[in-house]
N, CA, C and O of each residue as an XYZ file, in Angstrom:
384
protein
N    -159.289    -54.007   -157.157
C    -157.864    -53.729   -157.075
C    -157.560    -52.509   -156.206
O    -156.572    -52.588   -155.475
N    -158.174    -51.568   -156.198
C    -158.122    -50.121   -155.488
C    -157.998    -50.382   -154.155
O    -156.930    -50.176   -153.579
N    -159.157    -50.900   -153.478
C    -159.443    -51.741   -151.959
C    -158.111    -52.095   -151.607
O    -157.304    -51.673   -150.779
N    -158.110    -53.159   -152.634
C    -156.336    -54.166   -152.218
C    -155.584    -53.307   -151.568
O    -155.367    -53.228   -150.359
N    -155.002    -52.339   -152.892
C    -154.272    -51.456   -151.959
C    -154.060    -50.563   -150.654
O    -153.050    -50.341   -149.986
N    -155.276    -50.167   -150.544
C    -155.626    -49.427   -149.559
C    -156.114    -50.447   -147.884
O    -156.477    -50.069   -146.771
N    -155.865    -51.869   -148.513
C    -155.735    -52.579   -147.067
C    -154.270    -53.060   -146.706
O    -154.014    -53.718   -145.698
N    -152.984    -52.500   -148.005
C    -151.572    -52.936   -147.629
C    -151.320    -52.078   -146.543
O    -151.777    -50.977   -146.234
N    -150.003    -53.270   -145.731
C    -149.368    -52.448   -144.508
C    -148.737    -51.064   -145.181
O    -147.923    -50.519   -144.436
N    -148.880    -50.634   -145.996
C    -148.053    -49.393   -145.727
C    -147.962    -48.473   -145.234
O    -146.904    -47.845   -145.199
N    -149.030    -48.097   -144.698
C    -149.377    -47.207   -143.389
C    -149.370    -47.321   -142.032
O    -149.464    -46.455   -141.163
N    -149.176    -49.150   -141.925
C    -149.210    -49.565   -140.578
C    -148.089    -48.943   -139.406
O    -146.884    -49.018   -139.647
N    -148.435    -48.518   -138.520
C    -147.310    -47.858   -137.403
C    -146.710    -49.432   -136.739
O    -147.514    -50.247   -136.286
N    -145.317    -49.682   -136.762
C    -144.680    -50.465   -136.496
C    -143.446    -49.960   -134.764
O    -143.274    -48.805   -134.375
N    -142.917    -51.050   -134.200
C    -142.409    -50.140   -133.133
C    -141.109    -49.391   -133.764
O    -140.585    -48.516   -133.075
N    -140.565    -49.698   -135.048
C    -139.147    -49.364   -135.480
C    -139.562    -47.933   -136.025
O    -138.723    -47.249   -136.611
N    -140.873    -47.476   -135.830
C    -140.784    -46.491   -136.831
C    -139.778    -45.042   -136.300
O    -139.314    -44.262   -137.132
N    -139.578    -44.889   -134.904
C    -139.051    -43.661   -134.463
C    -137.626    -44.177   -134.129
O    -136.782    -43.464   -133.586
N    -137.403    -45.565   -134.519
C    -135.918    -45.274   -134.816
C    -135.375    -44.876   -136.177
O    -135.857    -45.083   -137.290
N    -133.818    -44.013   -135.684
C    -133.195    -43.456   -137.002
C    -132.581    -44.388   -137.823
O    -131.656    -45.118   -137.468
N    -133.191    -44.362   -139.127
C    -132.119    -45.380   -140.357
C    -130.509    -45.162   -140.270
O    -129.726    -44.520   -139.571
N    -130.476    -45.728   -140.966
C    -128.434    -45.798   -141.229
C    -128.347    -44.899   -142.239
O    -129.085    -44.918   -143.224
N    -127.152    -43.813   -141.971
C    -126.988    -43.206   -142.838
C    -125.622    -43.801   -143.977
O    -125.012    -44.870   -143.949
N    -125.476    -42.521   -144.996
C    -124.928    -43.218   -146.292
C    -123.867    -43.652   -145.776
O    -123.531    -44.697   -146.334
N    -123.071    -43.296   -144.846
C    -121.721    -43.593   -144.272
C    -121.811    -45.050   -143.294
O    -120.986    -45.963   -143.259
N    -122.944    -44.940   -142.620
C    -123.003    -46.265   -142.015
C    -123.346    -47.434   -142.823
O    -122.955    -48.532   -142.428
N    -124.018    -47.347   -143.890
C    -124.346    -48.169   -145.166
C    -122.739    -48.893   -145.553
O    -122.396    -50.075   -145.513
N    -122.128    -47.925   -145.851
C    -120.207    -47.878   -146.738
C    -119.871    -48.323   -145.521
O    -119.477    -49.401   -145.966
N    -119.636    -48.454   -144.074
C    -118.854    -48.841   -142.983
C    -119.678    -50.519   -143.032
O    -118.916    -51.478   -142.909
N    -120.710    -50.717   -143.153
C    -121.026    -52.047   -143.277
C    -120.835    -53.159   -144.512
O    -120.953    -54.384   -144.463
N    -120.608    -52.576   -145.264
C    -120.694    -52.998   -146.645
C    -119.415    -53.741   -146.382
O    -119.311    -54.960   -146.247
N    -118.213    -52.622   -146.312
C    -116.669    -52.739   -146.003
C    -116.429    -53.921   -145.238
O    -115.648    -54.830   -145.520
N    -117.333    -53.802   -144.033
C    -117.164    -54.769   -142.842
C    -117.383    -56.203   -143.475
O    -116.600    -57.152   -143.492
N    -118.944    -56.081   -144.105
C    -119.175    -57.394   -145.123
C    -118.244    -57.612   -145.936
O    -118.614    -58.621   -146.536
N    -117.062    -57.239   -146.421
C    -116.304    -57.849   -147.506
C    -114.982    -58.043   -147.076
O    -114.373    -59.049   -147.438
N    -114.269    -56.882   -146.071
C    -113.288    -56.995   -145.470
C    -112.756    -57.590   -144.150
O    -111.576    -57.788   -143.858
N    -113.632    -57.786   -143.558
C    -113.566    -58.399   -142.047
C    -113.402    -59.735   -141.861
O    -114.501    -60.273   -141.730
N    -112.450    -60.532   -141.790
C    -111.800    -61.740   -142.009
C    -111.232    -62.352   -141.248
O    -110.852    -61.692   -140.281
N    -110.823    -64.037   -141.239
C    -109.635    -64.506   -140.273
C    -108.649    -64.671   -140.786
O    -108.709    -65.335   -141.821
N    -107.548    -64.268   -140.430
C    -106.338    -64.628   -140.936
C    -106.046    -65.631   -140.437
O    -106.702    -66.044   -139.480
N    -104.493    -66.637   -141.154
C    -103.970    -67.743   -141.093
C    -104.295    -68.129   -139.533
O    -105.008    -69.067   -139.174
N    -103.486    -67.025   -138.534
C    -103.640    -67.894   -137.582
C    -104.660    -67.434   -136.557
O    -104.379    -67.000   -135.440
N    -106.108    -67.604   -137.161
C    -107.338    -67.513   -136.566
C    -108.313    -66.440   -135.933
O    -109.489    -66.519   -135.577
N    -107.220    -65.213   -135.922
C    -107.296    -63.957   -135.194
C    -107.965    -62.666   -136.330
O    -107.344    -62.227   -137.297
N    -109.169    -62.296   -135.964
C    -110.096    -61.868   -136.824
C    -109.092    -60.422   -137.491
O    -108.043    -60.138   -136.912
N    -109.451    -59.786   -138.450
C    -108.962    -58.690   -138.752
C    -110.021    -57.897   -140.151
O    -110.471    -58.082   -141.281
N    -109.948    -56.974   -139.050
C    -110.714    -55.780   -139.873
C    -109.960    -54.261   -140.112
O    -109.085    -53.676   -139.472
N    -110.851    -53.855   -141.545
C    -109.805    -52.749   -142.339
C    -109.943    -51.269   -141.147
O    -110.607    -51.485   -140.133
N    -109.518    -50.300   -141.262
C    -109.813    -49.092   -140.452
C    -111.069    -48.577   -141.816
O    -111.193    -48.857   -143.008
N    -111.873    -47.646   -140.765
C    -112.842    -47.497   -141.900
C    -112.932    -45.803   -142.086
O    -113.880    -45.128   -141.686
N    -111.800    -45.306   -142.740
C    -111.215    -44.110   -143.248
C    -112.795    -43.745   -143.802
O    -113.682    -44.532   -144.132
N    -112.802    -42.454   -143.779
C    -113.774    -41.338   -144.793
C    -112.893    -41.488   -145.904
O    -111.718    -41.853   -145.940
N    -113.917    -41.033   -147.076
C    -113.217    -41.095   -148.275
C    -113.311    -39.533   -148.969
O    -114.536    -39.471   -148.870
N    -113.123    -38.858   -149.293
C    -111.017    -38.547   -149.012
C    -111.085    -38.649   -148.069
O    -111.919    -38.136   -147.323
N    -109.881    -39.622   -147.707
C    -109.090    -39.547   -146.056
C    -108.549    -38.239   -145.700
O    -107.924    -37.634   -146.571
N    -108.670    -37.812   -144.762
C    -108.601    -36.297   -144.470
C    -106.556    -36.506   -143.948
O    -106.224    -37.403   -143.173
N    -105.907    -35.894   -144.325
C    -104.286    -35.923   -143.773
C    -104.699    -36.178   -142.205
O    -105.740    -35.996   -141.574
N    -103.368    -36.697   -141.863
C    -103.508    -36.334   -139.893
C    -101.925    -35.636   -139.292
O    -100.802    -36.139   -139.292
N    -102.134    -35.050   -139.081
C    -101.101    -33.776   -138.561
C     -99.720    -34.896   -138.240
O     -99.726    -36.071   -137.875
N     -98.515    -33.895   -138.575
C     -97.534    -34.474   -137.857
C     -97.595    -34.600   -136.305
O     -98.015    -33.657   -135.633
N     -97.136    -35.876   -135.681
C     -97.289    -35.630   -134.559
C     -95.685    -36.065   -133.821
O     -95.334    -36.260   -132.658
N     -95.180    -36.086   -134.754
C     -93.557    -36.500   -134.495
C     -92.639    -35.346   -133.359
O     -91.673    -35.929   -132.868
N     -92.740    -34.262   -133.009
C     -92.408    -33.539   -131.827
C     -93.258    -34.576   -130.635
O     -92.712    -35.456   -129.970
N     -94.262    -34.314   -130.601
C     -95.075    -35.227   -129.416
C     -94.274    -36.838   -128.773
O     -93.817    -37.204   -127.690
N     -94.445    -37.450   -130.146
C     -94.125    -38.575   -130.202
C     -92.524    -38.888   -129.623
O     -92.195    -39.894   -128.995
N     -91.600    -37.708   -130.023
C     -90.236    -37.971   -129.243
C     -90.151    -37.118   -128.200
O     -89.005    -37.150   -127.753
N     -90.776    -36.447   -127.671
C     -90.756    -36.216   -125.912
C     -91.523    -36.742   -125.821
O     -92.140    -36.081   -126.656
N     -92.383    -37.636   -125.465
C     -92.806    -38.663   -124.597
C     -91.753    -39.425   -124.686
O     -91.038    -39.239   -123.701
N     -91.251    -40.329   -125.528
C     -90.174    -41.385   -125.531
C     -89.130    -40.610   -125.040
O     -88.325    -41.305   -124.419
N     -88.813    -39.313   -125.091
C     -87.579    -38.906   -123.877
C     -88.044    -39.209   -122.464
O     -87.261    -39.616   -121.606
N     -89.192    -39.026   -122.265
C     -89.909    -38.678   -120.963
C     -89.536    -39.983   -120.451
O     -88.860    -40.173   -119.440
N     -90.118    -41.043   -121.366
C     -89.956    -42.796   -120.970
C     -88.653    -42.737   -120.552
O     -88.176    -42.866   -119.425
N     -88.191    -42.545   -121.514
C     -86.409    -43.456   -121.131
C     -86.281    -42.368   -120.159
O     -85.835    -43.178   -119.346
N     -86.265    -41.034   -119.364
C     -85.472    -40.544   -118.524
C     -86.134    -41.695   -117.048
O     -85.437    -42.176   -116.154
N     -87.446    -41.840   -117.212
C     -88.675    -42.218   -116.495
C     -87.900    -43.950   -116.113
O     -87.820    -44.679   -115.125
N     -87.570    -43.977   -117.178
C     -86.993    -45.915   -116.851
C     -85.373    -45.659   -116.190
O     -84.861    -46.569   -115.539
N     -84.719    -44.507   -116.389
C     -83.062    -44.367   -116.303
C     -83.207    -44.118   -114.533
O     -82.365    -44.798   -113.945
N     -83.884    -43.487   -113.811
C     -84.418    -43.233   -112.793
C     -84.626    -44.467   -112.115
O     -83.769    -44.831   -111.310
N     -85.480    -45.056   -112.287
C     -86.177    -46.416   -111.872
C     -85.574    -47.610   -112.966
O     -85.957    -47.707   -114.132
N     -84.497    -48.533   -112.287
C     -84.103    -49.825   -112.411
C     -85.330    -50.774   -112.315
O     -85.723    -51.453   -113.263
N     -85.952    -50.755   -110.967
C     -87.166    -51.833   -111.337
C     -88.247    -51.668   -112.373
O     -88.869    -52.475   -113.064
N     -88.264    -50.573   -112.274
C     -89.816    -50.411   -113.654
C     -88.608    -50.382   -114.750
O     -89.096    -50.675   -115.842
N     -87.490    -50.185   -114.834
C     -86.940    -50.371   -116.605
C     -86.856    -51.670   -116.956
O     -86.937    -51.937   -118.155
N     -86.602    -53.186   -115.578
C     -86.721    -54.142   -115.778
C     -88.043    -54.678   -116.305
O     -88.108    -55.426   -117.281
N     -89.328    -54.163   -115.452
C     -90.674    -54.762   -115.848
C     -90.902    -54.220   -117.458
O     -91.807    -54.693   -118.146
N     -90.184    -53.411   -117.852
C     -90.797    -52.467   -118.862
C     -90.103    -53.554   -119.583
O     -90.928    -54.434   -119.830
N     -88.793    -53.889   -120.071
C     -88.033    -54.515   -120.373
C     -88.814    -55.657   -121.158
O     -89.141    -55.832   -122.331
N     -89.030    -56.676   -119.408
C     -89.546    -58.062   -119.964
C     -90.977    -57.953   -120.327
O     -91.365    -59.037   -120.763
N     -91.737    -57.221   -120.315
C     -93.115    -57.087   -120.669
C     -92.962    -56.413   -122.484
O     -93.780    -56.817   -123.310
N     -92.143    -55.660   -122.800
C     -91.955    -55.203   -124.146
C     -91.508    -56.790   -125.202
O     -92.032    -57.277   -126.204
N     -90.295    -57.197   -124.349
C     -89.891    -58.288   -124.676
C     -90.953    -59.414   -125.351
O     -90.785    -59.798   -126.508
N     -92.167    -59.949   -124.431
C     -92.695    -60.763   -124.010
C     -93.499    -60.258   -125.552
O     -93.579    -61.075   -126.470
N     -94.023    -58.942   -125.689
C     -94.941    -58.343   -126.610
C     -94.423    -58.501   -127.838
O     -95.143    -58.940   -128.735
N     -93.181    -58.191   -128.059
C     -92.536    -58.106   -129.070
C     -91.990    -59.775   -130.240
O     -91.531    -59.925   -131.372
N     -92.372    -60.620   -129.178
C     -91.816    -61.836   -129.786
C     -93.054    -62.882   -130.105
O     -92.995    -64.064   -130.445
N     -94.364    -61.906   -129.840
C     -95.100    -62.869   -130.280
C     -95.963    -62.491   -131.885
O     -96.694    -63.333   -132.405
């Protein structure tokens, strides 16, 4: 019985050995993926966001967010043709 053991692979050098395992977080991001990652009705895959747990807050970003959209609309009030493309391309996005 002693022998036996001492002829198992467990010592054997394999080529995976100097790659790095998955850590505990990549373990929980797969797991998630295995249970949550799905097709919806109309065929189009959907997967969860894969938050840390506690989800850490994320800053207001609402100043940012409305000067750029001033920036846009002065940016489209300027330019008739790009407010048209902007227009039917939002359009086009929006109705599907």
């Amino acid at each position: 019985p002693v022998t036996k053991d001492l002829q198992s692979p467990l010592f054997e050098k394999t080529r995976d050995d100097d790659k790095p395992g998955q850590s505990y977080e990549d373990k929980m991001f797969m797991k998630q993926m295995d249970n949550e990652f799905v097709r919806d009705s109309e065929g189009s895959w959907v997967a969860p966001l894969p938050f840390r747990v506690p989800r850490q807050p994320l800053p207001s970003n609402r100043q940012q967010a409305l000067h750029r959209a001033n920036m846009l609309d002065a940016s489209l009030n300027r330019n008739p043709v790009k407010r048209e493309h902007f227009l039917t391309f939002m359009s086009k996005i929006l109705r599907q």
